[in-house]
C-alpha positions in Angstrom: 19.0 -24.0 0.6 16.4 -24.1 -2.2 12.8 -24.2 -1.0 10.0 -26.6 -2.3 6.9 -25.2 -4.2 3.6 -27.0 -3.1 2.2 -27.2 -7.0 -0.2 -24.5 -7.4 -0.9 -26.0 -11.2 0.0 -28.3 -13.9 1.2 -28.0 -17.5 0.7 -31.3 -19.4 2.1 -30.9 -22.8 2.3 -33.6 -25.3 2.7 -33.8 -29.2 2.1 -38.2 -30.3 3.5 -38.4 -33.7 0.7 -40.7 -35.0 -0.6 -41.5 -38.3 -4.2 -40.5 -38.9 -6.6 -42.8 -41.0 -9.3 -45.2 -41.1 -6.5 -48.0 -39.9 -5.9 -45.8 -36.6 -9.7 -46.3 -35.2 -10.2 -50.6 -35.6 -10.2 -52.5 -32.4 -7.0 -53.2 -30.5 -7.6 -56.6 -31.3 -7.4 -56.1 -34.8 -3.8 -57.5 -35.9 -3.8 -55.1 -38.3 -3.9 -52.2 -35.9 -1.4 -49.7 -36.2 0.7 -49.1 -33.2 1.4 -45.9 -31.4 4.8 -44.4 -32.2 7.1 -43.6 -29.7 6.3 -40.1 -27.6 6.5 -38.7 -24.3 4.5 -35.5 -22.6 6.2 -33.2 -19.7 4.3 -32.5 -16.3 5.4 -29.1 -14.4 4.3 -29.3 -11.0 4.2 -25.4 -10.5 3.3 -23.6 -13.6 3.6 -20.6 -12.0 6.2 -19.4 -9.0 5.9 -17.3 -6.8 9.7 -15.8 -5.1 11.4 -12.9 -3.4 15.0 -11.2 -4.4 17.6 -13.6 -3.4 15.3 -16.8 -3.2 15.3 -20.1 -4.8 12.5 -22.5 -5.7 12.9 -26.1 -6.8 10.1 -27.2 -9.3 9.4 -31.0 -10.0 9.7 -31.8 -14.2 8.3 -35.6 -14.7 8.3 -37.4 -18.0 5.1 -39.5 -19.3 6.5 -41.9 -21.6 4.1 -43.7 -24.5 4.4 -46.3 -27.2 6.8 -47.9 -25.8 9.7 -44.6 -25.9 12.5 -46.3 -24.3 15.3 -43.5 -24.9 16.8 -41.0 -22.6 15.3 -37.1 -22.0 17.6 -34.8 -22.8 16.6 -31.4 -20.9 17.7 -27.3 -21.1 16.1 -24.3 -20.1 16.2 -21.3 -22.7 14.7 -17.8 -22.4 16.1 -17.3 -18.9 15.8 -13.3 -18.6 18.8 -11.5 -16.7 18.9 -11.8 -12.7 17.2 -15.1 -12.9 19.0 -18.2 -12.9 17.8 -21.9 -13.7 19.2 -24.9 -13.3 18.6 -29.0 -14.5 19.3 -31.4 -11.6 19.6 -34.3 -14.2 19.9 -33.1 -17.7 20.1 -36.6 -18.8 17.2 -38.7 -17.3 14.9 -41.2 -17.5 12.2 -39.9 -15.9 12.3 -37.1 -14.2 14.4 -34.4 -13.3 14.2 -31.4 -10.6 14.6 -27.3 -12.1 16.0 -25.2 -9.5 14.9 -21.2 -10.1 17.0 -18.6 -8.4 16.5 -14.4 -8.7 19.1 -12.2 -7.9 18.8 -9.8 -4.9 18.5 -7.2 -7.3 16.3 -8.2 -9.4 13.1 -5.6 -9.9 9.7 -7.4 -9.1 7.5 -8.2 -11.6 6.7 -11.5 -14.0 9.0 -13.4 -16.2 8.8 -16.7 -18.2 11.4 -19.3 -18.8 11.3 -22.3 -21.0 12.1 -25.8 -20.6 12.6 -28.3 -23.4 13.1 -32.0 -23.7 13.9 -34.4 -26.2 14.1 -37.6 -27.2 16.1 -39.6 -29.5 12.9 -40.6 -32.3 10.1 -38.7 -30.5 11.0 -35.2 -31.3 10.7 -32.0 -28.5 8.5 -31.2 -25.8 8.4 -27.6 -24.1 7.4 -26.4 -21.2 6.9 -22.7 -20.0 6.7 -21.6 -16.4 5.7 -17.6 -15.4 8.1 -16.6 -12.7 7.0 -14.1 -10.4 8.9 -11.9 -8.8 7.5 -10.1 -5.3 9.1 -7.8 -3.1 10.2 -8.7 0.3 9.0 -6.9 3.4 10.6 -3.3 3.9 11.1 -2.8 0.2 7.5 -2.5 -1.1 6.2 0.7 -1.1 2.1 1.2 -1.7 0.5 3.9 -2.8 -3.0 2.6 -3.7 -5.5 0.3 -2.1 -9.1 -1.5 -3.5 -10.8 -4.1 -1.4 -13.9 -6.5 -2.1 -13.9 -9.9 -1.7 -10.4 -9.8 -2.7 -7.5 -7.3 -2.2 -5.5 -5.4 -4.4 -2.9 -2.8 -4.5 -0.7 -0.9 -6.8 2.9 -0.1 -5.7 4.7 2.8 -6.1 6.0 2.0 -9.7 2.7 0.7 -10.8 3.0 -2.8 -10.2 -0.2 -4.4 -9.4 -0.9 -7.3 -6.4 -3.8 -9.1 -5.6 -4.9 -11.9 -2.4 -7.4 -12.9 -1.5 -10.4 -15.1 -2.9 -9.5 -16.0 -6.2 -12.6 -18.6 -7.5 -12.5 -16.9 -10.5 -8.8 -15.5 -11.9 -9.8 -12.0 -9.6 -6.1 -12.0 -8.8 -4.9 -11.8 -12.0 -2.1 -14.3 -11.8 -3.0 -16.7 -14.0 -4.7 -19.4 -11.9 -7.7 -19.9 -9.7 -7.9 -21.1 -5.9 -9.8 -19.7 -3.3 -7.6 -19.0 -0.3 -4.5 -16.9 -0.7 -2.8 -15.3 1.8 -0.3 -13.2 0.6 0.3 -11.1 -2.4 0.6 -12.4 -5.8 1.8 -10.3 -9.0 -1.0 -9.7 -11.5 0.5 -10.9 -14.6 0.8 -9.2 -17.7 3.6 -6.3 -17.5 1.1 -3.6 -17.2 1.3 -0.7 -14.6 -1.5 1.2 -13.1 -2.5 4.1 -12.0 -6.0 3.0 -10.4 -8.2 -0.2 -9.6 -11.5 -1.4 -9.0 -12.7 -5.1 -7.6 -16.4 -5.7 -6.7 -18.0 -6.0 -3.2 -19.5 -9.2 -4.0 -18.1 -10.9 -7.2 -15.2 -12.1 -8.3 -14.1 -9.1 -11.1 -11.0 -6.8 -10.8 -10.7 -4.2 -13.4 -7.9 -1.3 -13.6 -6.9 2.0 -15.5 -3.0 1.7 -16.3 -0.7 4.4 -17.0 -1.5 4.6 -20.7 -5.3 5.4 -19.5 -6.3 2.2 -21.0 -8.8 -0.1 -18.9 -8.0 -3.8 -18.7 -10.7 -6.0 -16.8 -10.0 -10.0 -15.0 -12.1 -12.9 -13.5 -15.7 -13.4 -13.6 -17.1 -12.6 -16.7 -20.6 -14.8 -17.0 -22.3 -11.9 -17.1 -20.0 -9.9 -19.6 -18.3 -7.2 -16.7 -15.2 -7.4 -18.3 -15.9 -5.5 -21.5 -14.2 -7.6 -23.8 -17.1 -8.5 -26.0 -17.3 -12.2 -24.9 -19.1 -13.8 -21.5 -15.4 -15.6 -20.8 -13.7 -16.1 -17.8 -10.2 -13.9 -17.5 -7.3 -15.2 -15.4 -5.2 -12.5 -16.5 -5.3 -8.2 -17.1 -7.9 -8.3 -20.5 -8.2 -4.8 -22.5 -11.6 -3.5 -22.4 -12.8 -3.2 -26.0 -13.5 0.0 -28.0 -10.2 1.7 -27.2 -11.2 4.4 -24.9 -9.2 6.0 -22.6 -10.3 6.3 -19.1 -9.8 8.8 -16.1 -12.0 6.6 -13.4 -13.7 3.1 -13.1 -16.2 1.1 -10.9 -17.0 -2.2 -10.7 -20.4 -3.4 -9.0 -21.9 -6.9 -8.4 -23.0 -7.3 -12.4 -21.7 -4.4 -14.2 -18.7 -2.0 -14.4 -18.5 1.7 -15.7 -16.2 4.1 -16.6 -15.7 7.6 -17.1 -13.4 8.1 -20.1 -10.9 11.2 -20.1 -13.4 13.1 -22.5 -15.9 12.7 -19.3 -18.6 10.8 -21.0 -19.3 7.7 -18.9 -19.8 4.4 -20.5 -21.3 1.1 -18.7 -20.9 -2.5 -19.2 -22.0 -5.7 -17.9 -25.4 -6.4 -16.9 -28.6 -4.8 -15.1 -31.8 -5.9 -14.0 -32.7 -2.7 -12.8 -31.1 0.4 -15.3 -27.6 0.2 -13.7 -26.5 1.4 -17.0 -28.3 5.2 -17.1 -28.9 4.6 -20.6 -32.5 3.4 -19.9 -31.8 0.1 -21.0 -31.7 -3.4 -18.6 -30.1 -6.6 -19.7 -26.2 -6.8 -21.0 -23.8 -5.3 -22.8 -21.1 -6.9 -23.8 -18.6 -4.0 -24.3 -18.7 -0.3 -22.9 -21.8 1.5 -23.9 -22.5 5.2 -23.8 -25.0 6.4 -20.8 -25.8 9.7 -19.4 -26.0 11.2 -22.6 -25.3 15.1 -22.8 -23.5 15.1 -19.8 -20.2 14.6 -18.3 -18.6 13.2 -14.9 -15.1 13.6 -13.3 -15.4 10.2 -11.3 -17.9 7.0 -11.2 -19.1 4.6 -8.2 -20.6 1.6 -8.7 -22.5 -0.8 -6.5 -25.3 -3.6 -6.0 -26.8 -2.4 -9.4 -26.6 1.1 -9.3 -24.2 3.8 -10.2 -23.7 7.3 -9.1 -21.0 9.9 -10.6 -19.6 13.4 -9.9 -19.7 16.4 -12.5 -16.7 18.7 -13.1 -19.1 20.8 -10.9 -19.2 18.3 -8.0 -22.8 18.0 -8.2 -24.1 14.0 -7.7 -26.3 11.9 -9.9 -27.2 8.1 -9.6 -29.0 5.9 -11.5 -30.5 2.3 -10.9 -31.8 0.3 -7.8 -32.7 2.9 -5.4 -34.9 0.8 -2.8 -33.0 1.2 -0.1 -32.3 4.7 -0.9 -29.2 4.4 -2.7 -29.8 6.9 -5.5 -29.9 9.6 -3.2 -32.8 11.2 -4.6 -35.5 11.4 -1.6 -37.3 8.1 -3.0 -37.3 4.4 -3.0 -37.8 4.0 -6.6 -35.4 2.4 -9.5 -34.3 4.9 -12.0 -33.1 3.8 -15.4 -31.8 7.4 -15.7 -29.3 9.5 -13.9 -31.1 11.1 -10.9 -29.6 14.3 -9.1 -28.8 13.7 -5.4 -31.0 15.9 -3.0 -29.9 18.3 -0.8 -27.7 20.3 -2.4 -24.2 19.7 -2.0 -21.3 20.0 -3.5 -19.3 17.0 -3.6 -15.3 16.7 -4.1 -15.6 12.9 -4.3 -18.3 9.9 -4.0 -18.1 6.1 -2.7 -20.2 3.2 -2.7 -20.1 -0.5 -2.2 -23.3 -2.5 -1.4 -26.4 -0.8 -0.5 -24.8 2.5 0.4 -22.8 5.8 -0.8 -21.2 8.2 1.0 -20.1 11.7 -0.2 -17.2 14.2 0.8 -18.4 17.5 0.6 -15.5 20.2 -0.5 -15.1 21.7 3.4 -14.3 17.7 4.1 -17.5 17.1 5.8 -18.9 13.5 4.8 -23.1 12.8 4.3 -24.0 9.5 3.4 -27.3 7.5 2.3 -29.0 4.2 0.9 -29.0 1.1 3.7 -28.6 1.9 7.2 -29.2 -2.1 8.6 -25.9 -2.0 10.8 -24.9 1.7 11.3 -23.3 1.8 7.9 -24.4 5.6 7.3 -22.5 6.6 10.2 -25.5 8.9 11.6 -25.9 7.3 15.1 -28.2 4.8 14.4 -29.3 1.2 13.3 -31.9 -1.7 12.5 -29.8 -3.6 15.2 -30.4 -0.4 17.7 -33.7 0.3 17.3 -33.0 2.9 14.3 -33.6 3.7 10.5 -32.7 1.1 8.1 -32.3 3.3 5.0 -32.0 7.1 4.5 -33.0 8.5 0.9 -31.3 11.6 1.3 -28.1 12.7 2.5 -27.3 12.6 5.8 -24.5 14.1 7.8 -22.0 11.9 9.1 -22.1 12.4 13.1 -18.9 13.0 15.3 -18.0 16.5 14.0 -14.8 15.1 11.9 -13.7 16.6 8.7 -12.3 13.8 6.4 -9.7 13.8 4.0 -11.0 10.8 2.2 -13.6 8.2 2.3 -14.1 4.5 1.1 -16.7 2.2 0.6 -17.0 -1.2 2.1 -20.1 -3.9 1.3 -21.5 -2.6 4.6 -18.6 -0.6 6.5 -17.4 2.7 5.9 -14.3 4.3 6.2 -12.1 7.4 6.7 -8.9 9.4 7.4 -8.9 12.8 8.9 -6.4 15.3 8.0 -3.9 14.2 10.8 -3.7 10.7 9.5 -6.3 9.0 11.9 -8.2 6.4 10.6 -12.1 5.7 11.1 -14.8 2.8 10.4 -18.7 2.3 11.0 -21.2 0.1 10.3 -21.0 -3.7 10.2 -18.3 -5.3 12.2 -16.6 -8.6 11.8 -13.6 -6.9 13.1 -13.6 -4.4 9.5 -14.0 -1.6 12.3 -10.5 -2.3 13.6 -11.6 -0.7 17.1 -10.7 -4.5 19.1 -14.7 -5.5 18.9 -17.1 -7.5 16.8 -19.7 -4.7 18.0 -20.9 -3.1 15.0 -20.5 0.9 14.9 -23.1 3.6 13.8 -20.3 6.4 14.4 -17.0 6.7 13.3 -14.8 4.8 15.7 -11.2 5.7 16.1 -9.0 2.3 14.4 -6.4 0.8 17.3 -2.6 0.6 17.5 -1.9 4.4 16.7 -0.9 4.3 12.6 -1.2 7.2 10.9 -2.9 6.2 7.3 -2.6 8.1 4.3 -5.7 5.9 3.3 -8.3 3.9 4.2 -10.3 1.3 1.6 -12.9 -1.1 3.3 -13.7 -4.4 1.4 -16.7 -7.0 2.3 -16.1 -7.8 5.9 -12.5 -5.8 6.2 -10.6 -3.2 6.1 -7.2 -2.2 5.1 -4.5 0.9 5.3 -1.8 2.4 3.9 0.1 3.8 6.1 2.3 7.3 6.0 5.5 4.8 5.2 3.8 3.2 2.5 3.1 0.0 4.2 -0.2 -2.0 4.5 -2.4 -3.1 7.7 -5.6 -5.0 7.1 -8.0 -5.9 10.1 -11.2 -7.9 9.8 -12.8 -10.8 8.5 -9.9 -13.4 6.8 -11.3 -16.6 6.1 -9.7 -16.5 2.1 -6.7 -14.6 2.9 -7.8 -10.9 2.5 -5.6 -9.7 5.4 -2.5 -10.8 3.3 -0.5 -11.9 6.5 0.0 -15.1 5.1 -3.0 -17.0 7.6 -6.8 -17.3 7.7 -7.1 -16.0 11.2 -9.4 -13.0 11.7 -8.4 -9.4 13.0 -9.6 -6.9 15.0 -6.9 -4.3 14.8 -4.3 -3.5 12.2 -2.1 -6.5 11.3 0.8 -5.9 8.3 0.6 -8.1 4.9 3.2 -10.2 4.5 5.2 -9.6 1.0 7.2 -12.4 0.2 8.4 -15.1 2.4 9.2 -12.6 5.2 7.0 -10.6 7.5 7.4 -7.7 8.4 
């Protein structure tokens, strides 16, 4: 049987054939008034649905009649794309009538639109267009990429992009805005990725797609998505100026990229030279910074930046008060800043207050804020211990990583067996069975073996060596995708579709 859709949005569209003059604006009392033709508006109780292969949704289609429109609504559906079928209850009515949307069991996932139009005998059409989209039941998904903030994303293994999560500001890409969802939604737009990046803090999701072209969604007061305006995105928006990009960060106010030529550009804004151009305040599109050199791949973080050379040498650039730039001070630095120590890095991470590097042999050093064992060293504010490092410092525990991620304060990583790690804070994100926050890397329970590990603000989440996802952690919006609120402290699978797996 057809399911019901609780309405996730509304489409009121109406089109009043009146006359416009002078006449039109005296009083209603005014016997000479002239009176308001006949007309009608539609309501869509779900502008957007949400469905796996082989499901059906029933959608609600109600008729506002005006100036006295006393003739029936006839109603059809056109545009209806192959493997999706849609049905009128009543295509005759009075009032209402109920749309029934079925996909085939083989249709692909992704997003489609179909149309429904009304008329009425003197009042002309009305139409009506809802976005269908298409997700993957359990078992068939297959992930190959993870990036966690406040909200979750992931890019399958054709490219197709899903978000959950909070969603206050269009971060999910699909079209709307609500705060709590729990399971994946399709970002909208047709586009396929190859990478993505959503802040720590803020509500911004940005992403490289196949065609090396960066597209940016959500928040955009403070001009992060690069599209030359301060306006909010509900859906994938190009980046302006054409570039072509190889890597890309999102912080808490501004966004950078590294195009395939290696120059890095920044956008966004900085009170503290997040940029590296030597310049604080916004920029609306991507800007050049670093100028004269080149970088392989970009972090970004609570307003600062660091990126890797071709030569896997490290430079940041920014807030450094808690030690983040790496540079053996606790300055700011409007310009990029070579890391101390040394090292030669095969890739970075950073989220917060904190970065963390991977060293070529696989052995991890991190520095910046230490306040809950997020440097993984062996110590912490809440233990007695060192609240920042401005230098790199190894990792303790003696593991060689294959790669590392970046939470708001927790830190992750996999080892070359598949075994996953977390430190630092600890609302479950540690995934060890405890709230007790970690200042080593501590084994994640129920024996997974992860080809990756990405921790968000207050979780964490895997993919695993079939391709599937576990989150653990903090879930009060959704960000464990397993279709509640309830919190985690060990690895618990998202929930694709209406089935779990």
């Amino acid at each position: 049987m057809p399911r019901s859709v609780r309405a996730t949005g509304f489409v009121a569209l109406a089109v009043f054939a009146t006359t416009i003059s002078v006449e039109a604006c005296r009083s209603t009392t005014d016997a000479t008034a002239i009176p308001e033709s006949p007309a009608f508006s539609l309501i869509v109780d779900a502008a957007s649905l949400s469905l796996t292969p082989g499901d059906s949704v029933n959608v609600r289609i109600t008729v506002i009649r005006a100036g006295g429109l006393t003739s029936a609504i006839a109603f059809s559906v056109a545009g209806t794309p192959a493997g999706l079928s849609a049905a009128i209850a009543a295509p005759s009515s009075a009032d209402s009538t109920a749309l029934t949307v079925s996909a085939s069991k083989t249709l692909a996932a992704g997003t489609y639109s179909i149309v429904v139009n009304a008329a009425a005998s003197g009042a002309g059409e009305q139409h009506a267009t809802i976005e269908v989209n298409v997700v993957p039941d359990s078992g068939s998904v297959a992930i190959r990429f993870l990036a966690l903030g406040a909200h979750s994303c992931a890019i399958t293994s054709s490219g197709t992009a899903y978000c959950w999560g909070y969603n206050a500001h269009g971060e999910l890409g699909n079209g709307e805005t609500s705060i709590v969802n729990s399971t994946p939604v399709a970002v909208l737009g047709g586009l396929t990725f190859q990478s993505l990046s959503v802040s720590k803090v803020e509500g911004v999701s940005c992403g490289i797609a196949t065609s090396g072209a960066a597209y940016c969604w959500g928040d955009n007061a403070e001009g992060q998505l690069g599209d030359g305006t301060t306006i909010e995105r509900h859906t994938p928006t190009p980046v302006a100026g054409g570039l072509t990009f190889k890597s890309i960060a999102v912080g808490n106010g501004h966004v950078c990229g590294v195009a395939t030529s290696g120059v890095a550009s920044c956008w966004g804004t900085t009170p503290n030279g997040a940029f590296g151009d030597g310049t604080i305040g916004m920029h609306l599109t991507p800007t050049p910074t670093a100028v004269g050199m080149t970088f392989e791949s970009i972090v970004a973080g609570n307003d600062y930046t660091c990126a890797l050379t071709p030569a896997g040498v490290a430079y940041c650039w920014g807030l450094g008060l808690s030690g983040q730039l790496g540079n053996g001070s606790a300055a700011i630095s409007r310009t990029p800043v070579a890391v101390s120590g040394g090292l030669t890095f095969r890739s970075l991470v950073g989220g917060g207050l904190s970065v963390c590097g991977l060293t070529t042999g696989g052995q991890a050093y991190c520095w910046g804020e230490n306040f809950f064992g997020t440097l993984g060293e062996g110590t912490s504010a809440t233990e007695g211990g060192a609240t920042r490092r401005l230098s790199p410092t190894a990792v303790v525990g003696g593991l060689t990583f294959e790669s590392l991620s970046a939470g708001y304060e927790t830190m992750c990583g996999v080892t070359g067996p598949g075994a996953g790690y977390c430190w630092g804070y600890n609302f479950g994100a540690v995934g060890d069975g405890t709230f007790d926050h970690r200042s080593i890397p501590t084994a994640v329970l129920g024996g997974l073996a992860f080809q990756s590990v990405s921790s968000g603000t207050g979780y964490s989440c895997g993919v695993t060596v079939g391709a599937a996802v576990d989150c653990w952690g903090d879930n009060s919006n959704g960000e464990l995708g397993d279709g509640t609120t309830v919190s985690r402290v060990t690895p618990t699978p998202v929930r694709w579709g209406s089935t779990a797996r």
